[in-house]
C-alpha positions in Angstrom: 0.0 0.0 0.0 1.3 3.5 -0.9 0.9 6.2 1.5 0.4 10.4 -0.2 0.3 13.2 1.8 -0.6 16.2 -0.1 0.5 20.1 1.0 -2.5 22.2 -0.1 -1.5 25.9 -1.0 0.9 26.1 -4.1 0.3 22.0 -4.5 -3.5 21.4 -4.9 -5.4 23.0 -7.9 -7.4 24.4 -4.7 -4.8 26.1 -2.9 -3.6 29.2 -2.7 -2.1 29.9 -4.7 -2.9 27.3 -6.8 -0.8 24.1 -7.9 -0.3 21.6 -10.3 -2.3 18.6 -8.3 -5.8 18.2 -9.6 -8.8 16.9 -7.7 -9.1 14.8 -9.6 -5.8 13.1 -8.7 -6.1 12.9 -5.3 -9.4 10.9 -6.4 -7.4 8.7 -8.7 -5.3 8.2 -5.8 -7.8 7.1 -3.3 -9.6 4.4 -6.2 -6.1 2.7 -6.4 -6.1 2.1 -2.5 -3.7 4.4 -1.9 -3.9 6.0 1.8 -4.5 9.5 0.7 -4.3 12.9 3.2 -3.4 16.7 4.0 0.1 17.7 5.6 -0.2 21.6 5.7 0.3 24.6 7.5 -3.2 25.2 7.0 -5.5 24.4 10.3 -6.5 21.3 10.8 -10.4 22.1 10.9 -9.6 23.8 7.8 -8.2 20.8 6.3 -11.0 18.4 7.4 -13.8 21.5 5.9 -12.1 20.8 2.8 -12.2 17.0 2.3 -15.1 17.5 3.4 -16.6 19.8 0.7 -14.6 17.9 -1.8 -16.3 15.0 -0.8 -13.4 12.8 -0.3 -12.3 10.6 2.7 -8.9 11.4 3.9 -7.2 9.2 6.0 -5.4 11.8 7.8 -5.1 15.5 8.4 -1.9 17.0 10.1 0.3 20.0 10.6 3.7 19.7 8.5 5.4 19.0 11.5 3.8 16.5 12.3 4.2 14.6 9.0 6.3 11.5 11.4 3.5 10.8 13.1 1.7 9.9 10.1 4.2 7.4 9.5 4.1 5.9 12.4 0.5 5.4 12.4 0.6 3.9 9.3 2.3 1.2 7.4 2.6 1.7 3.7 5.3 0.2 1.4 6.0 3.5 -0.3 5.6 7.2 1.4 5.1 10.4 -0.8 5.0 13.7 0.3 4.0 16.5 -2.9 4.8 20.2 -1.8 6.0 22.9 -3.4 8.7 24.5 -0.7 11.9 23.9 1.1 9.6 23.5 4.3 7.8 20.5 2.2 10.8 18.1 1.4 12.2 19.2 5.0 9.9 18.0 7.1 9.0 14.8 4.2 12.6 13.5 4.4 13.1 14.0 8.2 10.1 11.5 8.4 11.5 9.3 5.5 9.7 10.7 3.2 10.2 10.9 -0.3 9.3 14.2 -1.7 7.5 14.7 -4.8 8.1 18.7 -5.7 4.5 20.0 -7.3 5.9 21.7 -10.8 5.6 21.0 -13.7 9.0 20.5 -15.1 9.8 17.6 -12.2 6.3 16.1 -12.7 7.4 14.0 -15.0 9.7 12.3 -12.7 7.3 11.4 -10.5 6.3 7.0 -10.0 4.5 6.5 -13.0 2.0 4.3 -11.2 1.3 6.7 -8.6 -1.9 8.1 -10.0 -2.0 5.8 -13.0 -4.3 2.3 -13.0 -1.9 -0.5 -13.8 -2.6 -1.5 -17.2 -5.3 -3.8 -18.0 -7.5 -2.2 -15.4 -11.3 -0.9 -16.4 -10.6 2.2 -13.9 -7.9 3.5 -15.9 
């Protein structure tokens, strides 16, 4: 199982300002089982207001300091935190993290089955 944490402001479509992650991803993300949440320095009742609207079910909502504790609570084979900022890929690789930056030019270098449907797969 593969674990995303997701910064909001400058990362989601959403934020502000906005970023490169869709909605639509982070609903791709959940339908391939992937545990899916919010690491932000946005308030967590803001975070959880948000999911909420968007209709999805998180599995987590924390501060960005806090993004260890989300890996201790849960075991995933693969952990990816997408930010935008220095602050981001801090606080994701002091957790053991691997730190996706949101822009375009290093989106391509992102897992290739992180949002994709393995192939053969009606969801795709």
């Amino acid at each position: 199982m593969t674990l995303v944490s997701f910064d909001i402001d400058g990362t989601l479509e959403i934020g502000d300002p906005p970023g490169i992650v869709s909605v639509a991803m982070v609903r791709q993300a959940k339908r391939l089982g992937h545990l899916v949440g919010s690491c932000s320095d946005r308030p967590i009742g803001f975070q959880r207001d948000l999911w909420e609207r968007l209709r999805i079910a998180v599995d987590f909502t924390v501060l960005k300091h806090q993004l260890a504790d989300v890996r201790a609570r849960f075991t995933a084979t693969a952990y990816y935190h997408i930010g935008d900022t220095d602050v981001d890929a801090f606080y994701a690789t002091g957790a053991g993290f691997s730190f996706l930056k949101a822009d375009a030019p290093t989106r391509a270098l992102w897992p290739s089955d992180l949002f994709a449907a393995p192939p053969g797969d009606a969801c795709a």
